[in-house]
Structures are given as structure tokens and as C-alpha cells.
Predicted model as a PDB file, atoms N, CA, C, CB and O in Angstrom, pLDDT in the B-factor column:
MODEL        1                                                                  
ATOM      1  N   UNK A   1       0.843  -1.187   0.000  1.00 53.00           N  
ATOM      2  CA  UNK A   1       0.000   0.000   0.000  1.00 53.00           C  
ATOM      3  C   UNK A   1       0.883   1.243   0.000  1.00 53.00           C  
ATOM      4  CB  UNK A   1      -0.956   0.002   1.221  1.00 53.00           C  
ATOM      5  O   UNK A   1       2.015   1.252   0.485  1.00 53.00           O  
ATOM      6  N   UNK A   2       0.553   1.829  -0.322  1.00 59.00           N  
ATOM      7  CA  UNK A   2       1.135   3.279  -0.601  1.00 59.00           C  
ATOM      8  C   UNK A   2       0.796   4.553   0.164  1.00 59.00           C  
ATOM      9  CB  UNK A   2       0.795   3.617  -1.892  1.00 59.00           C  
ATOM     10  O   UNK A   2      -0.358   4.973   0.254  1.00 59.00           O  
ATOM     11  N   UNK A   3       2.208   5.349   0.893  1.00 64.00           N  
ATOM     12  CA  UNK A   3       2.293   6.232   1.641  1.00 64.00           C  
ATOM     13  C   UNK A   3       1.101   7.095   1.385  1.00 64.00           C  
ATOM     14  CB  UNK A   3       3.494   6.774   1.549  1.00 64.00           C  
ATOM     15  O   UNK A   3       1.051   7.560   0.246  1.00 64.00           O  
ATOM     16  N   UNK A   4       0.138   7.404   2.193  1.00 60.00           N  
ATOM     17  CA  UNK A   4      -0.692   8.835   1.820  1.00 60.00           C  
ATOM     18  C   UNK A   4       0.095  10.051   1.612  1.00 60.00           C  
ATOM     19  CB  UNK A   4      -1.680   9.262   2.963  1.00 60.00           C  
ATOM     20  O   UNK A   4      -0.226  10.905   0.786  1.00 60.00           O  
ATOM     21  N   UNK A   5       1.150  10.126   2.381  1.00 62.00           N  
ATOM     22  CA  UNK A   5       1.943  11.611   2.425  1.00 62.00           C  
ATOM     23  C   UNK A   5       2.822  11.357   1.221  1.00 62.00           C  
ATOM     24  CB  UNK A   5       2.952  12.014   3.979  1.00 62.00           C  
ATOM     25  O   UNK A   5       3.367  12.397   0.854  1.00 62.00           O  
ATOM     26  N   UNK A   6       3.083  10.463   0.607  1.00 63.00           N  
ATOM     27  CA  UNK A   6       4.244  10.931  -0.628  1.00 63.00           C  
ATOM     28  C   UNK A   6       3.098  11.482  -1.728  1.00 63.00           C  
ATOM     29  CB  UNK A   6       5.427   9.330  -1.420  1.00 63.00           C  
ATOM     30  O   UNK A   6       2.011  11.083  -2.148  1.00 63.00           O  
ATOM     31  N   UNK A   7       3.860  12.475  -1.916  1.00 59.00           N  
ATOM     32  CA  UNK A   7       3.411  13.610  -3.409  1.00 59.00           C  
ATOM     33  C   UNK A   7       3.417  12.913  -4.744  1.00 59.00           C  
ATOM     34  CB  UNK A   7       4.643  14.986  -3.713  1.00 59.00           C  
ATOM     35  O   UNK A   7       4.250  12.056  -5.041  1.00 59.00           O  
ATOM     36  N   UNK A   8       2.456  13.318  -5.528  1.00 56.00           N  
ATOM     37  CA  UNK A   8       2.914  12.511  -6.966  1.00 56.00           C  
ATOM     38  C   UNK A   8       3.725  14.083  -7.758  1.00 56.00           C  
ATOM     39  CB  UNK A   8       1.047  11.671  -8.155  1.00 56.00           C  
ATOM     40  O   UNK A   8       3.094  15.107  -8.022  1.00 56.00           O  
ATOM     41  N   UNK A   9       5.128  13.890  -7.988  1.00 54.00           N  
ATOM     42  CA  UNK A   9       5.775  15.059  -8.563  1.00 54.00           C  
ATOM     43  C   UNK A   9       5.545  15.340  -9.100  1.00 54.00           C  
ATOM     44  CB  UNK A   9       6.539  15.292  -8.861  1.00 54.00           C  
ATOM     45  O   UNK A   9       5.586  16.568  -9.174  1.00 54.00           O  
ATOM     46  N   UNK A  10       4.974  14.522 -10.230  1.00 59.00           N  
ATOM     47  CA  UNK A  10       4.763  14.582 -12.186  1.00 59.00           C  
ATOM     48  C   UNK A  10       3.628  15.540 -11.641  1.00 59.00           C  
ATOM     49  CB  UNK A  10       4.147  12.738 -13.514  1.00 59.00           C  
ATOM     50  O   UNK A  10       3.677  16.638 -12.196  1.00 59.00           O  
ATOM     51  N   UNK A  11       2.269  15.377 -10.378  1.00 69.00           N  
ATOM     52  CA  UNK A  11       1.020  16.370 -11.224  1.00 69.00           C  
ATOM     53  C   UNK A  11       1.448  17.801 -10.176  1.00 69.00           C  
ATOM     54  CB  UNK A  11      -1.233  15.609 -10.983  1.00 69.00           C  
ATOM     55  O   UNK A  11       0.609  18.702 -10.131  1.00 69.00           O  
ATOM     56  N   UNK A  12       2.596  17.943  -9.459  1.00 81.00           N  
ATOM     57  CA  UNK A  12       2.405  18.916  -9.101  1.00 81.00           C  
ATOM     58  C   UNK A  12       1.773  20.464  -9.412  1.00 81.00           C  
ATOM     59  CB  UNK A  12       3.137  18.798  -8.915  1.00 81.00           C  
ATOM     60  O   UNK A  12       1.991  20.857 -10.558  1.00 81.00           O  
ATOM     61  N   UNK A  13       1.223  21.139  -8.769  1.00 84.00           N  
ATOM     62  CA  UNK A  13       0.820  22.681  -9.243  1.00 84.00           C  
ATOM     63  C   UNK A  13       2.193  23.206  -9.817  1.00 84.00           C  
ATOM     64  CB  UNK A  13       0.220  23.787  -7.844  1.00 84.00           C  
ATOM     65  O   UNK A  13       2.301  23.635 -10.966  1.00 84.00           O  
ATOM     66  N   UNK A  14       3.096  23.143  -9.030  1.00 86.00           N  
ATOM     67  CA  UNK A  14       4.226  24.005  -9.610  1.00 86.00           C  
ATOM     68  C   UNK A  14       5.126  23.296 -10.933  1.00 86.00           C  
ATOM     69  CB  UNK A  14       5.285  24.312  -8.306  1.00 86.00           C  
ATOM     70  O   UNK A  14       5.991  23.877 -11.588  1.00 86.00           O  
ATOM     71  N   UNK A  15       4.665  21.910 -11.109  1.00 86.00           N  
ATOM     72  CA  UNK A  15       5.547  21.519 -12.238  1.00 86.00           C  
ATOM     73  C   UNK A  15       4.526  21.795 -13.232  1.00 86.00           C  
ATOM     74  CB  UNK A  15       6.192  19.964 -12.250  1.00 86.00           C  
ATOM     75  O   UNK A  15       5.016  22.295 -14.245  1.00 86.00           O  
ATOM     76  N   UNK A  16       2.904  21.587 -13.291  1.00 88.00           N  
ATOM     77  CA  UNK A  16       2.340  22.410 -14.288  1.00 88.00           C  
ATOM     78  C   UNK A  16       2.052  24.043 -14.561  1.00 88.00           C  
ATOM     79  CB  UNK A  16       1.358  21.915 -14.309  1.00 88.00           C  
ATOM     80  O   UNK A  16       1.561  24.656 -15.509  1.00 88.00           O  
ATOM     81  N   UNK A  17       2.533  24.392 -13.417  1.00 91.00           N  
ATOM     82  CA  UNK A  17       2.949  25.944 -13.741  1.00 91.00           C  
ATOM     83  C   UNK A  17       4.050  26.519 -14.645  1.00 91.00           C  
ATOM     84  CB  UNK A  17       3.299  26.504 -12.581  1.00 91.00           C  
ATOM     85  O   UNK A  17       4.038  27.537 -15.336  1.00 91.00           O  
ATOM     86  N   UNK A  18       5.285  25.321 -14.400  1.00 92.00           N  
ATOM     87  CA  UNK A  18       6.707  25.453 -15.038  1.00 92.00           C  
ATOM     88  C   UNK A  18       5.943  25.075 -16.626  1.00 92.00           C  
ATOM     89  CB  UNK A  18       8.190  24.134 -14.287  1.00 92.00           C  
ATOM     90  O   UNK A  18       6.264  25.658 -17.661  1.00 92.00           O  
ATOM     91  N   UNK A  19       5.106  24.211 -16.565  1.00 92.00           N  
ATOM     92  CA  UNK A  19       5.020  23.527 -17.790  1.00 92.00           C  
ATOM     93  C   UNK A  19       4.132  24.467 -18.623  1.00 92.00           C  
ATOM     94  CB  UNK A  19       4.447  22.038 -17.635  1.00 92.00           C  
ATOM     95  O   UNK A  19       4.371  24.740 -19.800  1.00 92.00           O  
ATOM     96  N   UNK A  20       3.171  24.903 -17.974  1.00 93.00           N  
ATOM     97  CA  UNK A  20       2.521  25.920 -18.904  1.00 93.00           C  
ATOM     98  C   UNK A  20       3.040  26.991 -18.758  1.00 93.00           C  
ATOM     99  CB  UNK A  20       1.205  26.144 -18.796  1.00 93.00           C  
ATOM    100  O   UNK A  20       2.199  27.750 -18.277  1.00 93.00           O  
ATOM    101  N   UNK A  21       3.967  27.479 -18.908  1.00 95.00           N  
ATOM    102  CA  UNK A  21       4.552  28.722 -18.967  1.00 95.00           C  
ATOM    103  C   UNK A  21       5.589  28.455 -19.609  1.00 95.00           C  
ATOM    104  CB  UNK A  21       4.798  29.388 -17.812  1.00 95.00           C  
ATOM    105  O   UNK A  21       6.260  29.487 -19.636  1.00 95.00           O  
ATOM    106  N   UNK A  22       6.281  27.355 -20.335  1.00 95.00           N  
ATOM    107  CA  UNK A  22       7.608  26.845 -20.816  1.00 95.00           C  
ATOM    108  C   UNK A  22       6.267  26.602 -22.464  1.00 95.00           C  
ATOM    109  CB  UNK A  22       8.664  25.036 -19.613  1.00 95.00           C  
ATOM    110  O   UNK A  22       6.674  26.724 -23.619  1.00 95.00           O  
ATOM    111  N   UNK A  23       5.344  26.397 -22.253  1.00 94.00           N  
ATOM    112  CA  UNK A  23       4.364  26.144 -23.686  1.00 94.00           C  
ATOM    113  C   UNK A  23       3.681  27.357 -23.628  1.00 94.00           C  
ATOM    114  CB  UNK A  23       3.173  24.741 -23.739  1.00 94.00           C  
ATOM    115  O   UNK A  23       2.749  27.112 -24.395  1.00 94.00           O  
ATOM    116  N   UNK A  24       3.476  28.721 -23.165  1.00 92.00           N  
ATOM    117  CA  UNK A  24       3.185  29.887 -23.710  1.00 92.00           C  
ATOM    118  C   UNK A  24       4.109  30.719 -24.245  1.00 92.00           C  
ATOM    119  CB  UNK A  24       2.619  30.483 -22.962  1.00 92.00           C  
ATOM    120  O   UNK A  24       3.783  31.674 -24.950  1.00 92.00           O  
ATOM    121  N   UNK A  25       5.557  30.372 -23.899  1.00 92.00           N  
ATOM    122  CA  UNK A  25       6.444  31.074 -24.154  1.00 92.00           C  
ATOM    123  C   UNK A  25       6.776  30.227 -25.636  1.00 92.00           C  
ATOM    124  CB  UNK A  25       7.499  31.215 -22.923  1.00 92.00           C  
ATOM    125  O   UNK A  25       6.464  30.881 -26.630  1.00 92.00           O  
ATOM    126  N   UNK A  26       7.321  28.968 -25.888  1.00 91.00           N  
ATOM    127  CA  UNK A  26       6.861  28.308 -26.977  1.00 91.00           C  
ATOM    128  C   UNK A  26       6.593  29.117 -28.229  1.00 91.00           C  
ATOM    129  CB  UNK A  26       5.748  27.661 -26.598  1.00 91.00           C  
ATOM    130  O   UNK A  26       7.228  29.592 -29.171  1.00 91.00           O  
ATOM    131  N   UNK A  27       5.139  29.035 -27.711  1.00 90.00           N  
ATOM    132  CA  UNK A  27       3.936  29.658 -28.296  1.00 90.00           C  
ATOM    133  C   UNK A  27       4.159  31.220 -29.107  1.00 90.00           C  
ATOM    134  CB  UNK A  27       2.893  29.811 -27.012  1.00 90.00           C  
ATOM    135  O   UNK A  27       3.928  31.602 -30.254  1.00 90.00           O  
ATOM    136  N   UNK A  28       4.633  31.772 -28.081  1.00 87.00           N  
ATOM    137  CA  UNK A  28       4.637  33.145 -28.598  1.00 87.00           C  
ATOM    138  C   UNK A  28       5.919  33.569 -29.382  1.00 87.00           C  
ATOM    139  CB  UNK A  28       4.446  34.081 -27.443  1.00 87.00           C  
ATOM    140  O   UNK A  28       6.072  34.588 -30.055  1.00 87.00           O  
ATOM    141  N   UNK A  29       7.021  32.317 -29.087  1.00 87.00           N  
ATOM    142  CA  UNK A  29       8.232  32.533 -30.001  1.00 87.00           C  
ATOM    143  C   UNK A  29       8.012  32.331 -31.536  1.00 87.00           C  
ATOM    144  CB  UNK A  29       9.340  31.565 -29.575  1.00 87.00           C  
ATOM    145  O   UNK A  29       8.314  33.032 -32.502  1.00 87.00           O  
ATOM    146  N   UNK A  30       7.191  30.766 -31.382  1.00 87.00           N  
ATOM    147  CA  UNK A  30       6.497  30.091 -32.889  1.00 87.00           C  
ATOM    148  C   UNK A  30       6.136  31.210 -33.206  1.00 87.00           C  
ATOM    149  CB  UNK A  30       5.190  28.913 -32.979  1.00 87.00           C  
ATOM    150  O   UNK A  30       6.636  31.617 -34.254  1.00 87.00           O  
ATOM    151  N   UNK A  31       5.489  31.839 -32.728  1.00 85.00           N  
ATOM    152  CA  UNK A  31       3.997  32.768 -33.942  1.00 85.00           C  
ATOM    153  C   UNK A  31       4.373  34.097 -33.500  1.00 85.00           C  
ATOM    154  CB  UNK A  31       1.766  32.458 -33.511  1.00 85.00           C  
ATOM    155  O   UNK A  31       3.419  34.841 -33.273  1.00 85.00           O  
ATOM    156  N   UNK A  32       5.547  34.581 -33.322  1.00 80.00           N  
ATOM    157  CA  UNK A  32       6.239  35.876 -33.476  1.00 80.00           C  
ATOM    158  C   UNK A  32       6.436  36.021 -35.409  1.00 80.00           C  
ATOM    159  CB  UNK A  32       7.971  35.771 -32.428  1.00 80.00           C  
ATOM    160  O   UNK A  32       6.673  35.230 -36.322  1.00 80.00           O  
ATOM    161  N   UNK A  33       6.199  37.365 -35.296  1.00 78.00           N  
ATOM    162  CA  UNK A  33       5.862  37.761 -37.348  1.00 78.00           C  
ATOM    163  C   UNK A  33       6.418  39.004 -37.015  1.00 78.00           C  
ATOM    164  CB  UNK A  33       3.807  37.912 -38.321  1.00 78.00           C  
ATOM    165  O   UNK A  33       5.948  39.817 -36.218  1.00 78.00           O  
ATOM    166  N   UNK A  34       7.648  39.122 -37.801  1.00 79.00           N  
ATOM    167  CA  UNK A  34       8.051  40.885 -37.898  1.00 79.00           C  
ATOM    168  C   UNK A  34       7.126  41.593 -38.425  1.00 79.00           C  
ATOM    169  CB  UNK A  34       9.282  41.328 -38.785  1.00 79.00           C  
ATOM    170  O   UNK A  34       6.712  41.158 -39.500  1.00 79.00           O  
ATOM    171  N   UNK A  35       6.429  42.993 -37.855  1.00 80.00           N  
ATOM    172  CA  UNK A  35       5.927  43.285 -38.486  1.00 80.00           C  
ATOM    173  C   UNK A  35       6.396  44.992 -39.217  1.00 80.00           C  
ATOM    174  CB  UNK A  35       4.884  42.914 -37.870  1.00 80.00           C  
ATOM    175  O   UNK A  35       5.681  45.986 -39.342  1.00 80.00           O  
ATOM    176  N   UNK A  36       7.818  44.793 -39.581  1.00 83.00           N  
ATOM    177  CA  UNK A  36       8.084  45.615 -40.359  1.00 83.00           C  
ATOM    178  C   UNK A  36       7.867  45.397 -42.427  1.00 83.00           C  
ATOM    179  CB  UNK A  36       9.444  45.781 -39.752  1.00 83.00           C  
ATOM    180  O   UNK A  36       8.177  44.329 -42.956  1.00 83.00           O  
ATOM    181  N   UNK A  37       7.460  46.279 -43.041  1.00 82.00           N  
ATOM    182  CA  UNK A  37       7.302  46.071 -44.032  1.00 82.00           C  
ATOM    183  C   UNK A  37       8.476  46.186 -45.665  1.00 82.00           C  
ATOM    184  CB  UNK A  37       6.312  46.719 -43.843  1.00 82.00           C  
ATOM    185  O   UNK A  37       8.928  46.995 -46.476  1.00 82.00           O  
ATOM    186  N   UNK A  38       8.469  44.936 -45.358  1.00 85.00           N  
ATOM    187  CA  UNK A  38       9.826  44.979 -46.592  1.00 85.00           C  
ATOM    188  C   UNK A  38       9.567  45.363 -48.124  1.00 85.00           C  
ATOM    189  CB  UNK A  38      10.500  43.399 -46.774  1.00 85.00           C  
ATOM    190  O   UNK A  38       8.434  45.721 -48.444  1.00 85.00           O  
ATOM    191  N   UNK A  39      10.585  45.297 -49.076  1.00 87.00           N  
ATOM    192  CA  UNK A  39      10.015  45.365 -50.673  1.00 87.00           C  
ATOM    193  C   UNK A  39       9.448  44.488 -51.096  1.00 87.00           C  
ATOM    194  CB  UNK A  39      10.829  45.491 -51.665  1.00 87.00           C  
ATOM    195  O   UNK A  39       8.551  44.616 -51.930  1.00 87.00           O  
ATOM    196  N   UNK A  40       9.893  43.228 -50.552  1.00 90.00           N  
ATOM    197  CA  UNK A  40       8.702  42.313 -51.636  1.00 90.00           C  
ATOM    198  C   UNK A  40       7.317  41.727 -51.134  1.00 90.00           C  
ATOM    199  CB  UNK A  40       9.412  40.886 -52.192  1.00 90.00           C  
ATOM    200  O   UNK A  40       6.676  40.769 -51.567  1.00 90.00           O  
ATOM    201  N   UNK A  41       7.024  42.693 -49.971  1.00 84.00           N  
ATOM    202  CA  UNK A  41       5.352  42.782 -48.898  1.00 84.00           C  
ATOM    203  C   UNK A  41       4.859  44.025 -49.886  1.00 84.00           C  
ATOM    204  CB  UNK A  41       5.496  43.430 -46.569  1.00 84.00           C  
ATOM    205  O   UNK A  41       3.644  44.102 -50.066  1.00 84.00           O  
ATOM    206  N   UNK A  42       5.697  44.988 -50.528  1.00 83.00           N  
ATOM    207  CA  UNK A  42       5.106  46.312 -50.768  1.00 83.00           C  
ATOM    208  C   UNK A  42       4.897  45.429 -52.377  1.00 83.00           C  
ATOM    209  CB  UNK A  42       6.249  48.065 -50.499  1.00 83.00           C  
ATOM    210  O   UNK A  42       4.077  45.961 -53.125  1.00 83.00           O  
ATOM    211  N   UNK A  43       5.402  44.494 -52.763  1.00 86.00           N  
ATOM    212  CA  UNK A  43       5.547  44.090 -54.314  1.00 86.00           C  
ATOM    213  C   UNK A  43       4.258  43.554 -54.598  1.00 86.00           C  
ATOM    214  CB  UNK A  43       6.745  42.962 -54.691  1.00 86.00           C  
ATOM    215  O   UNK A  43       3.493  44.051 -55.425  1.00 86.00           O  
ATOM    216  N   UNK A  44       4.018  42.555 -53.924  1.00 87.00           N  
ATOM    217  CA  UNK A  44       3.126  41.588 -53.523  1.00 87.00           C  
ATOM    218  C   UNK A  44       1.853  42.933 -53.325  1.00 87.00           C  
ATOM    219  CB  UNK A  44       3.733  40.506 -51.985  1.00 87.00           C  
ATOM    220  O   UNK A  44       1.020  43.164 -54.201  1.00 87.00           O  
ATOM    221  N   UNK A  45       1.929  43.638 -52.122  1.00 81.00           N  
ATOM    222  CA  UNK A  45       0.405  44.123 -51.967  1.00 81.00           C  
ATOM    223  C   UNK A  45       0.299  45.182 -53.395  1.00 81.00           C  
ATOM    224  CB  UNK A  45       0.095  45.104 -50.197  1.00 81.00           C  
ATOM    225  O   UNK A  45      -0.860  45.577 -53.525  1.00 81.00           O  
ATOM    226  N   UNK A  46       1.009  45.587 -54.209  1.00 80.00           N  
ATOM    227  CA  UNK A  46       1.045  45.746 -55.403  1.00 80.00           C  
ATOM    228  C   UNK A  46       0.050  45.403 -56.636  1.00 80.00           C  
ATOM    229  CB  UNK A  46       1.956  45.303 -55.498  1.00 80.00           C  
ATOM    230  O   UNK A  46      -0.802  45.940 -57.345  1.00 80.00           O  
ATOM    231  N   UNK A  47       0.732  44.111 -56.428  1.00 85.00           N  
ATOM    232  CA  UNK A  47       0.204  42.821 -57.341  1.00 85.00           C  
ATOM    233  C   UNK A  47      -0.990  42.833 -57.169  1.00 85.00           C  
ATOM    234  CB  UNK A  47       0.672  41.393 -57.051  1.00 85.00           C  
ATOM    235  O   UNK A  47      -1.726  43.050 -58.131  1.00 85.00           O  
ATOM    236  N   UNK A  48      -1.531  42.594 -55.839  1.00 84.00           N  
ATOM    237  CA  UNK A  48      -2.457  41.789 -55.399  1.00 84.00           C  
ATOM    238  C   UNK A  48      -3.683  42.829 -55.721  1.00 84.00           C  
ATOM    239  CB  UNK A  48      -2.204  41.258 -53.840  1.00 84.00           C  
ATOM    240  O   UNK A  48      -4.763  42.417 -56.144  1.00 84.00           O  
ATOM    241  N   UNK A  49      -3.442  44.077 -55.506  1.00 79.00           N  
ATOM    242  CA  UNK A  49      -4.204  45.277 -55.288  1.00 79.00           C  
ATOM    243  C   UNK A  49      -4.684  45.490 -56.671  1.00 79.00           C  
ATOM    244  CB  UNK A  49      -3.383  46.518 -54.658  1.00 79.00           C  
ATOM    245  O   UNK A  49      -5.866  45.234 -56.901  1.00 79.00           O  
ATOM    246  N   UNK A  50      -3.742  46.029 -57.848  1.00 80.00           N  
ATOM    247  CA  UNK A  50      -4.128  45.897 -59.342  1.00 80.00           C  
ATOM    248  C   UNK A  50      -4.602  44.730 -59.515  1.00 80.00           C  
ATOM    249  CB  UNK A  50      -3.088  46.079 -60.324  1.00 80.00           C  
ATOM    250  O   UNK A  50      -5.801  44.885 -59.748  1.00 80.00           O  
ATOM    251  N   UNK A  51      -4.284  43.408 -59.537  1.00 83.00           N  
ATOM    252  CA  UNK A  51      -5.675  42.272 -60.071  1.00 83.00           C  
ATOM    253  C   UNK A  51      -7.020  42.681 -59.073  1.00 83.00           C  
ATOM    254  CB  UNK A  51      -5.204  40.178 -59.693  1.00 83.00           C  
ATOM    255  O   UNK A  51      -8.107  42.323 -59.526  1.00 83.00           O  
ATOM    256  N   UNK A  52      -7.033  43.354 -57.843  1.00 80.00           N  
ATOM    257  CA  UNK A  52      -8.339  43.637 -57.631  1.00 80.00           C  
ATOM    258  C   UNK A  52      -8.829  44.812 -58.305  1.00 80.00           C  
ATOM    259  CB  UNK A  52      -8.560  43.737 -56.333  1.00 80.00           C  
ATOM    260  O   UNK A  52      -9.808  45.356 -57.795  1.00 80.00           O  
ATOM    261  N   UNK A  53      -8.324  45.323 -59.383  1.00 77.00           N  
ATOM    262  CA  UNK A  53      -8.975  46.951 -59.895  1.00 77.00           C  
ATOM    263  C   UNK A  53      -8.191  48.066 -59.493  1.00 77.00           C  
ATOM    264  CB  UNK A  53     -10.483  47.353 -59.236  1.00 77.00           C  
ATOM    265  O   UNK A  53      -8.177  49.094 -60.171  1.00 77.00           O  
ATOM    266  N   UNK A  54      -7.434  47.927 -58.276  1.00 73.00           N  
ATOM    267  CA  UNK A  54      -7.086  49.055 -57.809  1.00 73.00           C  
ATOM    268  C   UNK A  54      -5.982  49.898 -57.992  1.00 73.00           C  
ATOM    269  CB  UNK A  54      -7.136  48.902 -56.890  1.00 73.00           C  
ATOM    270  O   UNK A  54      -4.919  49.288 -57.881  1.00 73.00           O  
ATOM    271  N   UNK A  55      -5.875  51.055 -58.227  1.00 66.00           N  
ATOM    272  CA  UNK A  55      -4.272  51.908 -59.008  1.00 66.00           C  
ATOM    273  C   UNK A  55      -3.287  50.757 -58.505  1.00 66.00           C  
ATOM    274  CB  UNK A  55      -3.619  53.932 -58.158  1.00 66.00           C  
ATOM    275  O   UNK A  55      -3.495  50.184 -57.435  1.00 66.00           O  
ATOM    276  N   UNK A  56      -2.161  50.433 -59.362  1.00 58.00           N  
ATOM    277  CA  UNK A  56      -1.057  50.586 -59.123  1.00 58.00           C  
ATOM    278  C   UNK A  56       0.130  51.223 -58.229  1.00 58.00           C  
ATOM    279  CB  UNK A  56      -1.062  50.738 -59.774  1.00 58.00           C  
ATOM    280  O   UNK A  56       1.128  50.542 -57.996  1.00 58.00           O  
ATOM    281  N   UNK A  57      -0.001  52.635 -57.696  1.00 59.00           N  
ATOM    282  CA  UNK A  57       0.663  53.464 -56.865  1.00 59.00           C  
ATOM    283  C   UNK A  57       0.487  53.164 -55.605  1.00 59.00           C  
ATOM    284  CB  UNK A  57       0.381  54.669 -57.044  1.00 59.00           C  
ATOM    285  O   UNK A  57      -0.636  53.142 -55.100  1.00 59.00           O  
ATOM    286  N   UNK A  58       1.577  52.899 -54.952  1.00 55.00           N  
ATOM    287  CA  UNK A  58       1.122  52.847 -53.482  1.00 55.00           C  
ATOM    288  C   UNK A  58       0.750  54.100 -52.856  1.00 55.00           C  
ATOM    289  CB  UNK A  58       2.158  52.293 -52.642  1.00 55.00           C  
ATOM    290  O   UNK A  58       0.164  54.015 -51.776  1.00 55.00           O  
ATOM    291  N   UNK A  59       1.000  55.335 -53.374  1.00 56.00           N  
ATOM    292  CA  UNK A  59      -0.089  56.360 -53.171  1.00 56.00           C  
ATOM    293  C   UNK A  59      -1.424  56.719 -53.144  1.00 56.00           C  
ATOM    294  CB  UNK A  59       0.040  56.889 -53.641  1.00 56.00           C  
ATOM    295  O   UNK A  59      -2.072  57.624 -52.619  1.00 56.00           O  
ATOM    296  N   UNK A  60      -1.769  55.332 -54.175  1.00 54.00           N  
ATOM    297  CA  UNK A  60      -2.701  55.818 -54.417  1.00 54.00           C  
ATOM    298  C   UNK A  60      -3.692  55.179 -53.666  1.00 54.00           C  
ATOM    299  CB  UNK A  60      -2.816  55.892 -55.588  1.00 54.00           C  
ATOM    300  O   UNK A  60      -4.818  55.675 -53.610  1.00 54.00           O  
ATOM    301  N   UNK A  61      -3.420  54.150 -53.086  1.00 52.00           N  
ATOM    302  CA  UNK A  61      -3.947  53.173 -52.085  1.00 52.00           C  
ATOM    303  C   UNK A  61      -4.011  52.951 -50.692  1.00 52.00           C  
ATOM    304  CB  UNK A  61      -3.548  52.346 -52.301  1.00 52.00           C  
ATOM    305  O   UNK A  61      -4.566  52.037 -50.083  1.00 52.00           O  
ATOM    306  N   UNK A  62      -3.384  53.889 -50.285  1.00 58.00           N  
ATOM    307  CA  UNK A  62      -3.091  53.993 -48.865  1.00 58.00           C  
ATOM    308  C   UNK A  62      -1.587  53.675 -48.209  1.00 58.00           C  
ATOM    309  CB  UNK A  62      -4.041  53.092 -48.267  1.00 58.00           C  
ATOM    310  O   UNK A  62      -0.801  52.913 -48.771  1.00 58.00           O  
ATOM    311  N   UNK A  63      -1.293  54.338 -46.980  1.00 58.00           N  
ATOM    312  CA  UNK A  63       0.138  54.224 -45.940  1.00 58.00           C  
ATOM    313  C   UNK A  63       0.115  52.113 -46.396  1.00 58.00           C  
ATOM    314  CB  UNK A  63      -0.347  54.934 -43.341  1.00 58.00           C  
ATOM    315  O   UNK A  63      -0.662  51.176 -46.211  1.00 58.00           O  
ATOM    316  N   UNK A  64       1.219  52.285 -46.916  1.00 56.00           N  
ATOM    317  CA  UNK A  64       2.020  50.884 -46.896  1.00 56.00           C  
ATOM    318  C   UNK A  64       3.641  50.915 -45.652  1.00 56.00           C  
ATOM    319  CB  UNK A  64       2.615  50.633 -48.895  1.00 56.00           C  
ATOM    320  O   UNK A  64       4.682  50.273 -45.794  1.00 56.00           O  
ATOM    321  N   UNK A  65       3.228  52.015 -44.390  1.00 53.00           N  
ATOM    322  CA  UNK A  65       4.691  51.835 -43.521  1.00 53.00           C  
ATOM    323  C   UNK A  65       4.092  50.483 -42.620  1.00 53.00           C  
ATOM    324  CB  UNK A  65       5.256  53.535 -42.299  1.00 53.00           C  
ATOM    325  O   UNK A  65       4.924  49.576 -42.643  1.00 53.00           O  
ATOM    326  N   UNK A  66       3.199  50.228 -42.053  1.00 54.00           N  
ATOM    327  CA  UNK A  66       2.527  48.763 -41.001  1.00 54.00           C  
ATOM    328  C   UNK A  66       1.760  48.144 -41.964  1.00 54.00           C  
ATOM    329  CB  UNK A  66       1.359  49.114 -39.470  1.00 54.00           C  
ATOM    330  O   UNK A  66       1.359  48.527 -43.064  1.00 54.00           O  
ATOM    331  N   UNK A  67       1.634  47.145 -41.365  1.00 59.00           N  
ATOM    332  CA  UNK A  67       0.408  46.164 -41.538  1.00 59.00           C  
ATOM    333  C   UNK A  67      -0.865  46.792 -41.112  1.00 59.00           C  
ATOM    334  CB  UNK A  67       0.580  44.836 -40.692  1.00 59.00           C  
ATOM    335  O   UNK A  67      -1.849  46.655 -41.840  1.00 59.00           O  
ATOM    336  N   UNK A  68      -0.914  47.186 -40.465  1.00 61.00           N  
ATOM    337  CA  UNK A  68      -2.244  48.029 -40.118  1.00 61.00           C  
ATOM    338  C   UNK A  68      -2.939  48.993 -41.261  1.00 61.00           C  
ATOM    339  CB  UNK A  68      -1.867  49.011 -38.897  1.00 61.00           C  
ATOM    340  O   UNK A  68      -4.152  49.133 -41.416  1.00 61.00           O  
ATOM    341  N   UNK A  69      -1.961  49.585 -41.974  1.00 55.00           N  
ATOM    342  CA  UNK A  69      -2.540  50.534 -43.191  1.00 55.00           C  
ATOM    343  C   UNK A  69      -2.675  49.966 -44.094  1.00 55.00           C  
ATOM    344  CB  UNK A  69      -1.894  51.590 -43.660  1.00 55.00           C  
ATOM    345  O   UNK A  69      -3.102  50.513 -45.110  1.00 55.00           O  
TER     346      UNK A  69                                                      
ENDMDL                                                                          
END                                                                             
């Protein structure tokens, strides 16, 4: 039979604390995206913009400095 007082380590609170916090960090390294905008993001939204109809100029289409514009 088995001690009541020995701990099971593996489910501890603090080793799934270590553990989910070692897989959010993970997480946020994986799906880190520069979001500075290079020449061939400005080429591409270019492209993409004239087959929809729209000027050619990135003037003429709006701030291409973020992703946000």
C-alpha cells in the first residue's frame, strides 16, 4: 500500500505551472511575425491590389509603412 503523504511530482501545481509557462512562451516565439514592411510585402500588396482593380501606386492606395494601413 502506498504512503498517503508521498506527493505525486509529475502532477504537481508548480511543475504544471513550469510547464505551462515553458508552452506559452513556446507559443509566442512560434507565432512571433516581424511586423516591419519589406520590398517584396510592398511588391506583392502591389500585385495583389491591381488584379483587384485598384491603381497601381502605393499612393494611391493607402500608408504601406505597417500592416495596419
Amino acid at each position: 500500500m502506498a504512503n498517503p503523504m508521498t506527493r505525486r511530482v509529475w502532477l504537481s501545481p508548480r511543475i504544471i505551472l513550469v510547464l505551462a509557462m515553458l508552452t506559452g512562451l513556446g507559443t509566442v516565439f512560434l507565432h512571433d511575425v516581424p511586423t516591419k514592411v519589406t520590398a517584396e510585402d510592398r511588391d506583392y500588396a502591389s500585385r495583389i491590389l491591381t488584379a483587384a482593380g485598384y491603381p497601381g501606386h502605393a499612393e494611391a492606395y493607402g500608408d504601406l509603412n505597417g500592416f495596419d494601413g
